[in-house]
Each structure stands twice: as C-alpha cells, then as structure tokens.
N, CA, C and O atoms as a CHARMM CRD file, in Angstrom:
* protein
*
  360
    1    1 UNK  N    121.45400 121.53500 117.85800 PROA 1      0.00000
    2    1 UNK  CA   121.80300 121.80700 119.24800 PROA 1      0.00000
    3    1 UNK  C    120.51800 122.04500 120.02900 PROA 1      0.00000
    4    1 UNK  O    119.66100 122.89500 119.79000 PROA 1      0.00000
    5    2 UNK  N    120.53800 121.22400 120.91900 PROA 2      0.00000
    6    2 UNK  CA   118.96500 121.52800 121.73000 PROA 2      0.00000
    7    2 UNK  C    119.24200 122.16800 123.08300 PROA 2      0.00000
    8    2 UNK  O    120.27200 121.89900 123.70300 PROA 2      0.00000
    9    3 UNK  N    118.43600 122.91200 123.48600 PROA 3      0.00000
   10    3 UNK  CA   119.05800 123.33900 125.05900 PROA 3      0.00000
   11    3 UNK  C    117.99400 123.21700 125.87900 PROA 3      0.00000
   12    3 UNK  O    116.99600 123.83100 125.50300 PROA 3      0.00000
   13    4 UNK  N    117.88500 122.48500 127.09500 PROA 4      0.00000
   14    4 UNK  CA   116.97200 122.34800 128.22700 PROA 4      0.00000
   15    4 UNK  C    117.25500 122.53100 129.25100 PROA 4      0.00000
   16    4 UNK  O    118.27600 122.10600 129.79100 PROA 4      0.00000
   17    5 UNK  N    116.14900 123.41800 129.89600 PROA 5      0.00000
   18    5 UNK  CA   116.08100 124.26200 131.44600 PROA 5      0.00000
   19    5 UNK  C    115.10500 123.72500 132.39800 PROA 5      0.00000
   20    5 UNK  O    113.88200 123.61900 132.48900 PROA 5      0.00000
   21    6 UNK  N    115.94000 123.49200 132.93300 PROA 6      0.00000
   22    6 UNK  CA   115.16100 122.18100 134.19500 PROA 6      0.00000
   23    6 UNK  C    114.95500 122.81400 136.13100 PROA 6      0.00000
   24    6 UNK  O    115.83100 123.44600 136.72200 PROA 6      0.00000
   25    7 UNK  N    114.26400 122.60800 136.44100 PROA 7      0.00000
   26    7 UNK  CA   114.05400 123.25700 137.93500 PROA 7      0.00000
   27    7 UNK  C    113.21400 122.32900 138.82700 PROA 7      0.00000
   28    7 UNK  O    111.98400 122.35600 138.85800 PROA 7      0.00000
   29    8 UNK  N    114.09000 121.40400 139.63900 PROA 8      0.00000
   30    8 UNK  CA   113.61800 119.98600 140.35500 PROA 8      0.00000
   31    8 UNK  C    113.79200 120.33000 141.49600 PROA 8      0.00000
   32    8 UNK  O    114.78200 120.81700 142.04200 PROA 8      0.00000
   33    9 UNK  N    112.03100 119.87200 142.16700 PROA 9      0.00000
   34    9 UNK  CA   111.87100 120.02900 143.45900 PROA 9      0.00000
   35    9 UNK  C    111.64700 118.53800 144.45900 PROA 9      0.00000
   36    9 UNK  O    111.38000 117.44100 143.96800 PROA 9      0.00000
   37   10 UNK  N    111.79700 118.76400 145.70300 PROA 10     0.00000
   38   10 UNK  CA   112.29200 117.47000 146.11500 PROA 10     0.00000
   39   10 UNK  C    112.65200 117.50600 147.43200 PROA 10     0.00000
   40   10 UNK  O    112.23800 118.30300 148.27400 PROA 10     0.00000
   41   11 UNK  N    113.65300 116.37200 147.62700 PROA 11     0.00000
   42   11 UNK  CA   114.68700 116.33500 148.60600 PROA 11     0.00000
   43   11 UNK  C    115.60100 116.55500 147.69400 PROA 11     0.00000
   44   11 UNK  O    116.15200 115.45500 147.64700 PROA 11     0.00000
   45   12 UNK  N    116.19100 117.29200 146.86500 PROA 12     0.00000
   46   12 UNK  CA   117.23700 117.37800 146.13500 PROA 12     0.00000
   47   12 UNK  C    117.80200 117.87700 146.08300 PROA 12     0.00000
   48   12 UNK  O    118.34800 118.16100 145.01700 PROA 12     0.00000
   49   13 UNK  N    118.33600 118.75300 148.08300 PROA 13     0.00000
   50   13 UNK  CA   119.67800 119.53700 148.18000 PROA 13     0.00000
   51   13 UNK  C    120.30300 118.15000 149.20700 PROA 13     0.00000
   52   13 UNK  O    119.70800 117.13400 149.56700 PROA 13     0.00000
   53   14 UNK  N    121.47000 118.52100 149.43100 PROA 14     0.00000
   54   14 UNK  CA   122.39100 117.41200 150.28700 PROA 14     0.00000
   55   14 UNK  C    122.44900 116.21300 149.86300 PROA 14     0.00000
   56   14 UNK  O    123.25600 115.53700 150.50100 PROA 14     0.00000
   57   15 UNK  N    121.80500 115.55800 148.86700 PROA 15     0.00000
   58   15 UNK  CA   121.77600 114.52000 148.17300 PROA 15     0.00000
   59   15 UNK  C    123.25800 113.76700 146.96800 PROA 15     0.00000
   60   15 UNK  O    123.53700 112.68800 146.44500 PROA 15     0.00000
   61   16 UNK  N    123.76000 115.01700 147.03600 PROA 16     0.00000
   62   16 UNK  CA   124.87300 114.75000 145.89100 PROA 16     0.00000
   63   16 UNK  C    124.05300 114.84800 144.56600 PROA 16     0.00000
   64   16 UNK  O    124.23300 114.13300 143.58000 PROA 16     0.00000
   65   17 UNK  N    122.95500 116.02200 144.71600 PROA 17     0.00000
   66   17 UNK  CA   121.71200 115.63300 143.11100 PROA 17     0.00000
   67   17 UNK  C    123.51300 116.06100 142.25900 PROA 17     0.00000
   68   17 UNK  O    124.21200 115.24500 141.65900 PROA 17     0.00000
   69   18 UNK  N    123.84600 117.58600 142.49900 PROA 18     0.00000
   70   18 UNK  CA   124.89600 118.26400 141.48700 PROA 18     0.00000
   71   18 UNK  C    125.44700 117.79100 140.98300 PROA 18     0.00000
   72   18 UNK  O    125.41200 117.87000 139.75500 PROA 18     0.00000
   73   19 UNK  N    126.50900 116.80900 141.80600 PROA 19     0.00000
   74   19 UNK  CA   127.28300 116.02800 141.77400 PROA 19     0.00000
   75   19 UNK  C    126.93600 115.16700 140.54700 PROA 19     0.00000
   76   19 UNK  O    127.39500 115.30300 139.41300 PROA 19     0.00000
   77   20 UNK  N    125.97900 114.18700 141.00600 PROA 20     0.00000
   78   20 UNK  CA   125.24900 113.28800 140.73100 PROA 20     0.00000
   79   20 UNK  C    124.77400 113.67700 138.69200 PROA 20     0.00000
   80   20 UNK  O    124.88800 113.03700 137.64700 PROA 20     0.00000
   81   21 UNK  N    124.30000 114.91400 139.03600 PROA 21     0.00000
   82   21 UNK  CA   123.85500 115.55100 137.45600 PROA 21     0.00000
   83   21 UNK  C    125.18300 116.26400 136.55200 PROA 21     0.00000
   84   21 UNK  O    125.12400 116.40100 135.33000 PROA 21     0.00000
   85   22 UNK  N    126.15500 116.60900 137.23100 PROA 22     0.00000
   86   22 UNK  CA   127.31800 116.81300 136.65300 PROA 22     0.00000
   87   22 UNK  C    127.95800 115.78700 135.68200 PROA 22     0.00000
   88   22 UNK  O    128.34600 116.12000 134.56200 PROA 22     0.00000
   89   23 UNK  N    128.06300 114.36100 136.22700 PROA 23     0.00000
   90   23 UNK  CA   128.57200 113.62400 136.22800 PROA 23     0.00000
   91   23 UNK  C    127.75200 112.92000 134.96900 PROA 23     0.00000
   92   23 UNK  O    128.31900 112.38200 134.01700 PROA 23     0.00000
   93   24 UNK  N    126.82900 112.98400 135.07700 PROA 24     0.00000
   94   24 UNK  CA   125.64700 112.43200 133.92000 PROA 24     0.00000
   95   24 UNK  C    125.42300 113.31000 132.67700 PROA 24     0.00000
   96   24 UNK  O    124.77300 112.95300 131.69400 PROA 24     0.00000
   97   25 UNK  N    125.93800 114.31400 132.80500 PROA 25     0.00000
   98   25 UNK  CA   125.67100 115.30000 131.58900 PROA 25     0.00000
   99   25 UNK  C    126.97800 115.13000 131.10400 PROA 25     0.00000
  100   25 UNK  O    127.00700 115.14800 129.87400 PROA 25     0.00000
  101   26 UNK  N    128.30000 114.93800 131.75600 PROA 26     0.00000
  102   26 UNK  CA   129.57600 114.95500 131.02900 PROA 26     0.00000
  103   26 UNK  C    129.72200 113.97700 130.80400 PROA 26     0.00000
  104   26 UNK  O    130.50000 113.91200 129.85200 PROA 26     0.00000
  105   27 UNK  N    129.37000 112.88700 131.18100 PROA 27     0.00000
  106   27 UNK  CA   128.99300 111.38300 130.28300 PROA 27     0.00000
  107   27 UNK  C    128.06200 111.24000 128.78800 PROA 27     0.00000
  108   27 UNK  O    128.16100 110.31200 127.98600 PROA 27     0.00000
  109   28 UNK  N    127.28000 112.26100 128.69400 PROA 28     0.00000
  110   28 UNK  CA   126.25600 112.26000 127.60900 PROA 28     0.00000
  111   28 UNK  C    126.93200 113.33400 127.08200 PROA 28     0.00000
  112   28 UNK  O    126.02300 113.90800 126.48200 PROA 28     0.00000
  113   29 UNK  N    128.11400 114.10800 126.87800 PROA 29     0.00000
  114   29 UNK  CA   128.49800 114.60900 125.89800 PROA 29     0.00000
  115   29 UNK  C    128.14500 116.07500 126.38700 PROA 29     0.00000
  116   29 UNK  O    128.64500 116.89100 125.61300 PROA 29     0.00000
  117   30 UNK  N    127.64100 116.50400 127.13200 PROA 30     0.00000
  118   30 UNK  CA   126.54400 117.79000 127.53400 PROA 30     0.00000
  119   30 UNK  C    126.85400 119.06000 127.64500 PROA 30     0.00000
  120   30 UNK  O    127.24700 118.98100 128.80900 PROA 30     0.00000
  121   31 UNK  N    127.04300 120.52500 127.29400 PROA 31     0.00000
  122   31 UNK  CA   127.67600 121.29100 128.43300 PROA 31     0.00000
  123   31 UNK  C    126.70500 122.17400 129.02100 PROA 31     0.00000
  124   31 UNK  O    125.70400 122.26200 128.31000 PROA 31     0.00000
  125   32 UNK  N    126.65400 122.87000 130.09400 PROA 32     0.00000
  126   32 UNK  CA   125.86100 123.39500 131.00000 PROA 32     0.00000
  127   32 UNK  C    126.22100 123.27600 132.17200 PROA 32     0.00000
  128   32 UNK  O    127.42500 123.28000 132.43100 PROA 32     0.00000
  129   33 UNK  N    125.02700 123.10600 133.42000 PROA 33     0.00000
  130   33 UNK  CA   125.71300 123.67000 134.46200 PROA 33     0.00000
  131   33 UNK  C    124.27900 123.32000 135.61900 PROA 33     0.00000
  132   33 UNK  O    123.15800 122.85400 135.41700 PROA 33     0.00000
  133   34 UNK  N    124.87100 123.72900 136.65500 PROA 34     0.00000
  134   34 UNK  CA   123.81100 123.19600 137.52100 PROA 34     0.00000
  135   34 UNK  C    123.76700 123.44000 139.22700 PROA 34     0.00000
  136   34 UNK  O    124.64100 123.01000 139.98000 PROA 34     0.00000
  137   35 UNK  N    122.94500 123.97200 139.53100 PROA 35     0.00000
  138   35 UNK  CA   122.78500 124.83000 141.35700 PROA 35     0.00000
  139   35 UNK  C    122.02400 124.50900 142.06800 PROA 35     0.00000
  140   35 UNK  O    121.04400 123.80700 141.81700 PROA 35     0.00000
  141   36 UNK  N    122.49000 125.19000 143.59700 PROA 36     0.00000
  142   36 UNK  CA   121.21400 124.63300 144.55800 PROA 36     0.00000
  143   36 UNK  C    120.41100 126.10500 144.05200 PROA 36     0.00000
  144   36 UNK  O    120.73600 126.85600 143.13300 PROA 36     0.00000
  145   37 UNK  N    119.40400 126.19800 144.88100 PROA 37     0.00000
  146   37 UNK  CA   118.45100 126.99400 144.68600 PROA 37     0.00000
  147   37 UNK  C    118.00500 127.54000 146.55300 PROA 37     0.00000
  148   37 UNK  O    117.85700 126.71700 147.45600 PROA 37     0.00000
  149   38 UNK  N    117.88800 128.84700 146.71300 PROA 38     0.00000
  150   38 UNK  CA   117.47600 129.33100 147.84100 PROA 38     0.00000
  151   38 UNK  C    116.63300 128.34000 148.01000 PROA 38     0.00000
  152   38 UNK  O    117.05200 127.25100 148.40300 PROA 38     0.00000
  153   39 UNK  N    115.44000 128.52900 147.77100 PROA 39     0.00000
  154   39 UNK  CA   114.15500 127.71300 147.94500 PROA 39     0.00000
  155   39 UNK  C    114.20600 126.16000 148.13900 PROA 39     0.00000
  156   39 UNK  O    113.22000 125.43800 148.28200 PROA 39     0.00000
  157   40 UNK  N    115.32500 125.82100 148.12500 PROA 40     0.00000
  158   40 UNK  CA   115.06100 124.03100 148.11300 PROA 40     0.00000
  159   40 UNK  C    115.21100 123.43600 146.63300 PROA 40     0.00000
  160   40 UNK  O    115.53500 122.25500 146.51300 PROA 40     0.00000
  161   41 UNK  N    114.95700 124.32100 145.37800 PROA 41     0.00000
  162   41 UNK  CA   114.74400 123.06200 144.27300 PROA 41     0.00000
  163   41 UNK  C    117.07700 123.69100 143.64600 PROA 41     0.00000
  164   41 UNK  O    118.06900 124.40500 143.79400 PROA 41     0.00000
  165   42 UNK  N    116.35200 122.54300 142.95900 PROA 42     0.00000
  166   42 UNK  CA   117.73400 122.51900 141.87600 PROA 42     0.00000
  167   42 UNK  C    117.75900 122.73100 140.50200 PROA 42     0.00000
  168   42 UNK  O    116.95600 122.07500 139.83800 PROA 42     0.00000
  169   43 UNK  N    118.50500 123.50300 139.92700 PROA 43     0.00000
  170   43 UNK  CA   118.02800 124.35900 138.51100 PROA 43     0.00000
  171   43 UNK  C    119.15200 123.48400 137.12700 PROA 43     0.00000
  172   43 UNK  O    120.20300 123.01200 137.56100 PROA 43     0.00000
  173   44 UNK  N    119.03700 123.41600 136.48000 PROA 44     0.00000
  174   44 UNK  CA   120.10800 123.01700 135.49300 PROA 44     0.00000
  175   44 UNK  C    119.58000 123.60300 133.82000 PROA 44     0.00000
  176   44 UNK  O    118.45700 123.91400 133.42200 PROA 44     0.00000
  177   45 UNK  N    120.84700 123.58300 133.14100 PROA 45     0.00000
  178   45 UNK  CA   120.75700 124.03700 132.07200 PROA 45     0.00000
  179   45 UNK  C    121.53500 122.52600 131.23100 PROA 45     0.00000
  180   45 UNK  O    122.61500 122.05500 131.58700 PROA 45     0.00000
  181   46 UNK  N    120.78200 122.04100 130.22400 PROA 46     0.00000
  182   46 UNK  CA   121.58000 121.24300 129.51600 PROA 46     0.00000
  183   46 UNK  C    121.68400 121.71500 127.82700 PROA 46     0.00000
  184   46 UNK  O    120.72000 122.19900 127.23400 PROA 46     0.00000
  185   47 UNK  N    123.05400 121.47400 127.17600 PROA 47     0.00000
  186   47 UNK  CA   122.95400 121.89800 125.78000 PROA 47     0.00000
  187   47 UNK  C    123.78700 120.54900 125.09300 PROA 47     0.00000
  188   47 UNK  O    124.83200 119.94400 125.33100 PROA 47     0.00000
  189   48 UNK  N    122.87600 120.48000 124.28100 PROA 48     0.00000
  190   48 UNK  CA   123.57300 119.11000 123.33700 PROA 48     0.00000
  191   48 UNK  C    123.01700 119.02500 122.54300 PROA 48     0.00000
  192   48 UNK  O    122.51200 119.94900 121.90600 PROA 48     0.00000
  193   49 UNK  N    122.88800 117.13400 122.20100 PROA 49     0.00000
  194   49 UNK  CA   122.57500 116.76300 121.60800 PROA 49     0.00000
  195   49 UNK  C    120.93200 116.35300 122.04600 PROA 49     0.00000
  196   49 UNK  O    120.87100 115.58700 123.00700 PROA 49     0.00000
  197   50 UNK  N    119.37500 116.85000 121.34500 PROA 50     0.00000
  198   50 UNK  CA   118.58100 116.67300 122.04000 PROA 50     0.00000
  199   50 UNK  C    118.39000 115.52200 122.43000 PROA 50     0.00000
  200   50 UNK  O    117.98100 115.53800 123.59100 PROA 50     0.00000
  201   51 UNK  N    118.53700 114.03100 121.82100 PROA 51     0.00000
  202   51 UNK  CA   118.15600 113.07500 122.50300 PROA 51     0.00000
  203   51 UNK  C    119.17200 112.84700 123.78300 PROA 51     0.00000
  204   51 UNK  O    118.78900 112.18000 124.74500 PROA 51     0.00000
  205   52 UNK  N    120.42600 113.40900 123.74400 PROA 52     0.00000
  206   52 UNK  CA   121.48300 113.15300 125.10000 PROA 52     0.00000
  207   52 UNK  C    120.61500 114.47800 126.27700 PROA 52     0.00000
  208   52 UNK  O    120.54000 114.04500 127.42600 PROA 52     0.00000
  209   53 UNK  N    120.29900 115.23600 126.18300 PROA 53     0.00000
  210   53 UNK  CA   119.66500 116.04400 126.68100 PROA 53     0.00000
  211   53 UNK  C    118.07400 115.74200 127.61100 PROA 53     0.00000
  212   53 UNK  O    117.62300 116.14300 128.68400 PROA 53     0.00000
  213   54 UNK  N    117.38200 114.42900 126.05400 PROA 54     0.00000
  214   54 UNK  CA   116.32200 114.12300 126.80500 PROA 54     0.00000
  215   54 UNK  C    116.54700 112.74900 127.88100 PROA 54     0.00000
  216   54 UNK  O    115.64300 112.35900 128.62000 PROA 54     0.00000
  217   55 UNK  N    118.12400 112.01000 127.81100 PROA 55     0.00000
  218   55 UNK  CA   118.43400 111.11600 128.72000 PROA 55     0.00000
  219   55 UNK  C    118.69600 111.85900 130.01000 PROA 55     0.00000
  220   55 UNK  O    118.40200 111.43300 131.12700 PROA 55     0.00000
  221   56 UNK  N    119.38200 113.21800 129.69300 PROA 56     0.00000
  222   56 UNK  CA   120.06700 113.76200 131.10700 PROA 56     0.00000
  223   56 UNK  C    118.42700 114.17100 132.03500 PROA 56     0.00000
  224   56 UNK  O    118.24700 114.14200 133.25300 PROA 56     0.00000
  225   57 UNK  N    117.37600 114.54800 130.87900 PROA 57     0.00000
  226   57 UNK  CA   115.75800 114.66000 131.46000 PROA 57     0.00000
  227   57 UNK  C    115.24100 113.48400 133.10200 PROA 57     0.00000
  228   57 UNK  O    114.66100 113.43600 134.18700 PROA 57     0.00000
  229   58 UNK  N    116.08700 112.71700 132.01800 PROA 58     0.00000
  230   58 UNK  CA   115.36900 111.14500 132.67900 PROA 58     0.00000
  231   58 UNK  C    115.82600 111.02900 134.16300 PROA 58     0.00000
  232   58 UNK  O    115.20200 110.84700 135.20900 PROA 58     0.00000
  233   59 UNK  N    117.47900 111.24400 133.79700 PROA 59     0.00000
  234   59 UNK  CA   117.66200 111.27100 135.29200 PROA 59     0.00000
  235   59 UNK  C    117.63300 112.31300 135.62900 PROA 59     0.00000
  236   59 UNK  O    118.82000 112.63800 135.62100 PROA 59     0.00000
  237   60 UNK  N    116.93700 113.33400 136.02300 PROA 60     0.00000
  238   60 UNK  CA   116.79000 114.37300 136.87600 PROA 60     0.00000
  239   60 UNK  C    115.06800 113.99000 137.48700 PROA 60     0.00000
  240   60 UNK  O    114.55400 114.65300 138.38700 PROA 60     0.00000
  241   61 UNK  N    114.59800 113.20800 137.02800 PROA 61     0.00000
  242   61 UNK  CA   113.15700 113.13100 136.94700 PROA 61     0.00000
  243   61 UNK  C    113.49900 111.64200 138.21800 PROA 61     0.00000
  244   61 UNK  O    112.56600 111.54000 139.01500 PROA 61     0.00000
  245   62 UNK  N    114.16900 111.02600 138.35100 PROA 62     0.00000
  246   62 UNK  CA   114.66700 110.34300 139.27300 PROA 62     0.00000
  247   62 UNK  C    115.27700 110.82400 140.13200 PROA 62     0.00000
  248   62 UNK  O    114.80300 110.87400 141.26700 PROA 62     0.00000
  249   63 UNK  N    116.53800 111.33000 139.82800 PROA 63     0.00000
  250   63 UNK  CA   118.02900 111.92600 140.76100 PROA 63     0.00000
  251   63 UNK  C    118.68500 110.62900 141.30700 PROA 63     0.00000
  252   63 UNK  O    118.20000 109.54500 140.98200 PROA 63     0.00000
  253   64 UNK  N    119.75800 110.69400 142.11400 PROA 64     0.00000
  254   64 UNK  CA   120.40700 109.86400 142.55000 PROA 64     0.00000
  255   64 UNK  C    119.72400 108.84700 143.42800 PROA 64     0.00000
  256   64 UNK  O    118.51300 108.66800 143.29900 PROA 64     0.00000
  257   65 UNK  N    120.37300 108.22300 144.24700 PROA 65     0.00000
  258   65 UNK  CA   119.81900 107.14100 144.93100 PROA 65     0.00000
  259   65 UNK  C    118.59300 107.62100 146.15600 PROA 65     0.00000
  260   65 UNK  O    117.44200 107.24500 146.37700 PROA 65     0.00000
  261   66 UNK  N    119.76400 108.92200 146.96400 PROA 66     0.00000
  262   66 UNK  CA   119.20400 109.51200 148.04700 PROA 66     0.00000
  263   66 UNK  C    118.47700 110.43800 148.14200 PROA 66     0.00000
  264   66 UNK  O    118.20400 110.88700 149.25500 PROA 66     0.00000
  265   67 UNK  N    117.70900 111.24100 146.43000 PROA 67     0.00000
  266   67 UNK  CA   117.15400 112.02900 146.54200 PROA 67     0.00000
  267   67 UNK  C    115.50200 111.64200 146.37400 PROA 67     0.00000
  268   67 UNK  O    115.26900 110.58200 145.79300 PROA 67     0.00000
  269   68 UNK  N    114.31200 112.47400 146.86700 PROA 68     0.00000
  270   68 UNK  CA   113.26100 112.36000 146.32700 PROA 68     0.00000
  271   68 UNK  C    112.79000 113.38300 145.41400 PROA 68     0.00000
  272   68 UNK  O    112.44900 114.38100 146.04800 PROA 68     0.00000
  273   69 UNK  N    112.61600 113.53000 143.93200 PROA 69     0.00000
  274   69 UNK  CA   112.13100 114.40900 143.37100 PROA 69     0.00000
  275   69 UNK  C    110.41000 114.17700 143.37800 PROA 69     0.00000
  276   69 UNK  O    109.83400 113.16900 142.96800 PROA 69     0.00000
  277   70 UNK  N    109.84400 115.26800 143.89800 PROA 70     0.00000
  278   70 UNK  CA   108.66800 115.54400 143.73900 PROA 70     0.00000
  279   70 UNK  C    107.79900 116.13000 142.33700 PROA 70     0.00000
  280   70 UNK  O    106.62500 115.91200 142.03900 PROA 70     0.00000
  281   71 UNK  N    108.69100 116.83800 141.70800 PROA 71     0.00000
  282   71 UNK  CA   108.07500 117.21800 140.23400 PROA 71     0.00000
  283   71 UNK  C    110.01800 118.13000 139.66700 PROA 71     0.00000
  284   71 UNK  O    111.06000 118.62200 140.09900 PROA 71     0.00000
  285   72 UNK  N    109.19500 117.73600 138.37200 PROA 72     0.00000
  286   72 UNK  CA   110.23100 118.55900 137.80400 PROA 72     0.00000
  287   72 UNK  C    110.00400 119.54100 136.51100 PROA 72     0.00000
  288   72 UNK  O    110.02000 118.79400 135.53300 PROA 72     0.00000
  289   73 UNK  N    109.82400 120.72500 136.13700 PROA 73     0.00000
  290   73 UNK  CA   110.00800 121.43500 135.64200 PROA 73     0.00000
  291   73 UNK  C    110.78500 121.79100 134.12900 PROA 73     0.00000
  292   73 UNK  O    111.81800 122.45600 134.19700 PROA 73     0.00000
  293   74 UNK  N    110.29400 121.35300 132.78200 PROA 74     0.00000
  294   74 UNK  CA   111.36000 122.03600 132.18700 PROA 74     0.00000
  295   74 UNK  C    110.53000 122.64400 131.07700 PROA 74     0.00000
  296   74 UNK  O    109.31300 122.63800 130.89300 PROA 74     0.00000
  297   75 UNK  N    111.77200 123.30000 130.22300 PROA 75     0.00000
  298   75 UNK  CA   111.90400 124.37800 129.34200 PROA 75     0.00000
  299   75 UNK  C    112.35200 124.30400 128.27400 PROA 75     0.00000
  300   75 UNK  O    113.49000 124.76800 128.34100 PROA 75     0.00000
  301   76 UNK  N    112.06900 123.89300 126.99000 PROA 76     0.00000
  302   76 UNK  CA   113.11600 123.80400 125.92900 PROA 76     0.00000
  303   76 UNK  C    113.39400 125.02200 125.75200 PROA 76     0.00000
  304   76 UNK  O    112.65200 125.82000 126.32600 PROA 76     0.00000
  305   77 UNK  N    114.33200 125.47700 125.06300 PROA 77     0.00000
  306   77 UNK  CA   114.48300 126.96200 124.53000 PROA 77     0.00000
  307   77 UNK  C    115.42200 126.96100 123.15300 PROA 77     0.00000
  308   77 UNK  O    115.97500 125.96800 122.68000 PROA 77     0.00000
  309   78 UNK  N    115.46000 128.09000 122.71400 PROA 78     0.00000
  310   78 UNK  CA   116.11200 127.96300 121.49200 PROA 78     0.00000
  311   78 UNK  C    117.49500 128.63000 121.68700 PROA 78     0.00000
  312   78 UNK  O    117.78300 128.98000 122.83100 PROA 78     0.00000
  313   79 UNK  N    118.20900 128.80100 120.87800 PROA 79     0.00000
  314   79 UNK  CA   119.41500 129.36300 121.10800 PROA 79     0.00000
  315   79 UNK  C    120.50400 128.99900 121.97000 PROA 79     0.00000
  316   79 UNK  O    119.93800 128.28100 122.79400 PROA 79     0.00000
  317   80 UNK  N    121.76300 129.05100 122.30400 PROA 80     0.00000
  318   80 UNK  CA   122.44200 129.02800 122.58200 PROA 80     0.00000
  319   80 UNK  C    123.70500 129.73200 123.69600 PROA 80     0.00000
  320   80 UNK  O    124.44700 130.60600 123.24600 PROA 80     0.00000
  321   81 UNK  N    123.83100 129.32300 124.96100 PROA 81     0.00000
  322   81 UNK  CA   125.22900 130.15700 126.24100 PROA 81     0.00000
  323   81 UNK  C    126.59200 129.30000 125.25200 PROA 81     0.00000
  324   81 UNK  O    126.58300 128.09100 125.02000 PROA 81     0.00000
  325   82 UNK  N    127.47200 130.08300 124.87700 PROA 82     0.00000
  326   82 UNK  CA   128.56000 129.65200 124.87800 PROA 82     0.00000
  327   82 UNK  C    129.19500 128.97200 126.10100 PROA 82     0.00000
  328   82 UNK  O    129.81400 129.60300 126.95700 PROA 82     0.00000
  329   83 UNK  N    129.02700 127.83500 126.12300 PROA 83     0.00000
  330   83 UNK  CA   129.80300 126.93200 127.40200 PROA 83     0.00000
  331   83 UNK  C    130.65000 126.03900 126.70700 PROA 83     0.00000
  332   83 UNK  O    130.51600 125.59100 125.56800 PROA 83     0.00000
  333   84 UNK  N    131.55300 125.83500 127.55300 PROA 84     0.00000
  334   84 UNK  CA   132.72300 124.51600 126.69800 PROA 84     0.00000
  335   84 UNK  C    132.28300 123.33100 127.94800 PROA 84     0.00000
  336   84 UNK  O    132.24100 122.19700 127.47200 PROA 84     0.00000
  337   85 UNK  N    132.00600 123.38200 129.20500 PROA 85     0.00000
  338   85 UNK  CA   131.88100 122.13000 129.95100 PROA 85     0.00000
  339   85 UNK  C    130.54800 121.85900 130.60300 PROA 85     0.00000
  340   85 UNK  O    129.60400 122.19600 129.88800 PROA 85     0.00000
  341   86 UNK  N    130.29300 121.45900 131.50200 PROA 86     0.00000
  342   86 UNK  CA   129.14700 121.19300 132.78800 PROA 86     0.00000
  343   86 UNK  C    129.83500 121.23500 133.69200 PROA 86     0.00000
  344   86 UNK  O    130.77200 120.49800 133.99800 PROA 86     0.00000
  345   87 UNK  N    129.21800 122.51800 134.42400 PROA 87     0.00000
  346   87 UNK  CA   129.69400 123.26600 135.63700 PROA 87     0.00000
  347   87 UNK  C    129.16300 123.02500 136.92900 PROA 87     0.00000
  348   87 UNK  O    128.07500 122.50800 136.67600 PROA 87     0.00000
  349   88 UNK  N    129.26700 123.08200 138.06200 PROA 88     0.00000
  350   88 UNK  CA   128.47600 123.11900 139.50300 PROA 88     0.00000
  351   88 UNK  C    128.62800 124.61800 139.52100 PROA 88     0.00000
  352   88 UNK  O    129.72800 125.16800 139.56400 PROA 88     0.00000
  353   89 UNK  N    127.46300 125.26100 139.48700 PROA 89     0.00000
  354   89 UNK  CA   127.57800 126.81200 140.13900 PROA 89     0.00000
  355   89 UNK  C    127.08600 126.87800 141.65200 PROA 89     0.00000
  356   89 UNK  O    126.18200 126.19100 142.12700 PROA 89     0.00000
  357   90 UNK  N    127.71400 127.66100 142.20300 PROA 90     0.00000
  358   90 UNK  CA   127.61200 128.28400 143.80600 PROA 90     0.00000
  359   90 UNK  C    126.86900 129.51700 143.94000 PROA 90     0.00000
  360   90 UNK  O    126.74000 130.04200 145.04600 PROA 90     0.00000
C-alpha cells in the first residue's frame, strides 16, 4: 500500500482540478481525497497501489485541460487513513 501527499500550485482552483482528480483516482482503483486550499494551491492524498498512485502523480503534474500547474509538491509517507473511497473535501 503506498500513500502520496501532493500540494499543486497553479491556476488550479475553478478549473474542475477536484473534480477532474476525483475522477482519476477512482478510475485507478485509489482512495483518498482532495481540496481547495486558502492560498490558491490544491492538496490531495492518494492510497493504493504505488504504481496507480504514481499515474494519479502524472496527472496532477498536468491537471485538466483548463488548469495551469506551476509546480507540484509531493510526499510519500508510510502508513495508512482508513478510507474506503476518494472524496472532494470542503
């Protein structure tokens, strides 16, 4: 089980990034979760499988059509959040 903590800065509020990364992590099997951020960036947590984890990487390092990511941020970590899905948090 691999878990990665991601924090993408950008144009990557109003974009549909959430949406957009929701949708891509529950396609790759994923569970975790994912927010805007006061500041402008967007934070996500992914737990899986690490290589489905290092695809969900890929697209965040892009984002959707309408976003611009400027850099992105991550974290492997060890251990484990009991989650059953991929969430949008508010």
């Amino acid at each position: 089980m691999a878990r990665l903590h991601v924090w993408v800065e950008g144009v990557v509020q109003g974009v549909f990034f959430r949406e957009s990364t929701r949708q891509v992590a529950q396609g790759l099997g994923l569970t975790g979760w994912v927010k805007n951020l006061p500041d402008g960036r967007v934070e996500a947590l992914f737990q899986g499988d690490r290589e489905h984890c290092e695809k969900a990487l890929e697209f965040v390092r892009a984002g959707p059509p309408s976003a611009r990511v400027a850099s992105v941020e991550e974290k492997w970590q060890d251990g484990e959040e009991p989650l059953s899905d991929f969430t949008i948090r508010f």
